[in-house]
N, C-alpha and C positions, 0 to 999 in steps of 0.2 A: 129378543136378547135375554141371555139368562143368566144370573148371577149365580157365582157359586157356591152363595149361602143358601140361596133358592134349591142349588142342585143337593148341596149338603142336607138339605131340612129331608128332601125328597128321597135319598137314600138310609136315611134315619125311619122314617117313615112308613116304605116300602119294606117288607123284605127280600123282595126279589129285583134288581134293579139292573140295567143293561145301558149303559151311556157309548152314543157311538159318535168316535171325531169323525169327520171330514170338513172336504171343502168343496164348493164347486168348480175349480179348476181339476179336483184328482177325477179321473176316470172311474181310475177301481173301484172308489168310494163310489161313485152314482151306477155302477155295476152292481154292487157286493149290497147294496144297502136293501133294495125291496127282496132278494130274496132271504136275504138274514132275519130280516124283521118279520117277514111270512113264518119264516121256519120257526121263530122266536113265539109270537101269538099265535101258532096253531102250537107245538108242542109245550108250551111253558103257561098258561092260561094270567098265572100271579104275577108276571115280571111286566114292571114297569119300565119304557124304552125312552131314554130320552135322548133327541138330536143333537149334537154341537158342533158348530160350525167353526172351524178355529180359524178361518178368515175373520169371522167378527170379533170370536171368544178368546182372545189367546190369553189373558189372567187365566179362564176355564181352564185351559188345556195345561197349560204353566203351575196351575196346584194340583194337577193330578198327573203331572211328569209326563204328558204325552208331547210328545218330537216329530214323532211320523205320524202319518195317516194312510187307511183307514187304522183307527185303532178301536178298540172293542174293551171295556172294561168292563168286567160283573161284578155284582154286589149280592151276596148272600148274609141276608141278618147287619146290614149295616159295614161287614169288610169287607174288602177286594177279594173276590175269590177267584179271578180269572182276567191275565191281562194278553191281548194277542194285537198284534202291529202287522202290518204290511198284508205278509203273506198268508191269507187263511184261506179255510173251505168252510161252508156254512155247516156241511156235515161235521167236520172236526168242534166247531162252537157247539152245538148241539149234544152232542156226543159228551163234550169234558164238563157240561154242567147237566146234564141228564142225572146222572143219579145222587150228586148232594141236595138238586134241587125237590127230587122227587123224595129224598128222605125229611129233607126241612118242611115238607109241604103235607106230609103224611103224618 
């Protein structure tokens, strides 16, 4: 279980940071999850991925306005830089933090 001063410390922290809701009742979410996070640690080497599970978390999910799942939040330098709910492709996640991340990191 993770507190969300834990998570907060860890996006302060990082500067590349990837927080992913689910639960284990959503499908999509235990679909969507190993190949995003492959796609994430092979193309992003710096981003840090952390799990939350809004069965257990829902304070987590409740301070960072997530409602649905799977939700997907990035953190560049500490802000939100990419928020995606529901309906995503792992190529589309990849894609729209590909090049601020490869500028931040250069």
């Amino acid at each position: 279980m993770q507190a969300t001063e834990d998570i907060k410390k860890i996006i302060e922290e990082n500067p590349a940071v990837m927080l992913y809701f689910s639960a284990p009742t959503c499908n999509v979410c235990h679909a969507l999850k190993p190949k995003l996070l492959e796609a994430i640690e092979s193309n992003f080497e710096q981003f840090k991925i952390v799990s939350i599970d809004t069965s257990v978390e829902q304070e987590v999910a409740a301070h960072f306005s997530v409602f649905a799942i799977p939700t997907v939040l990035v953190f560049l330098d500490g802000r939100e830089f990419l928020r995606k709910s529901r309906h995503m492709s792992v190529d589309e996640v990849v894609r729209d933090i590909e090049r601020p991340y490869l500028v931040m990191m250069s």
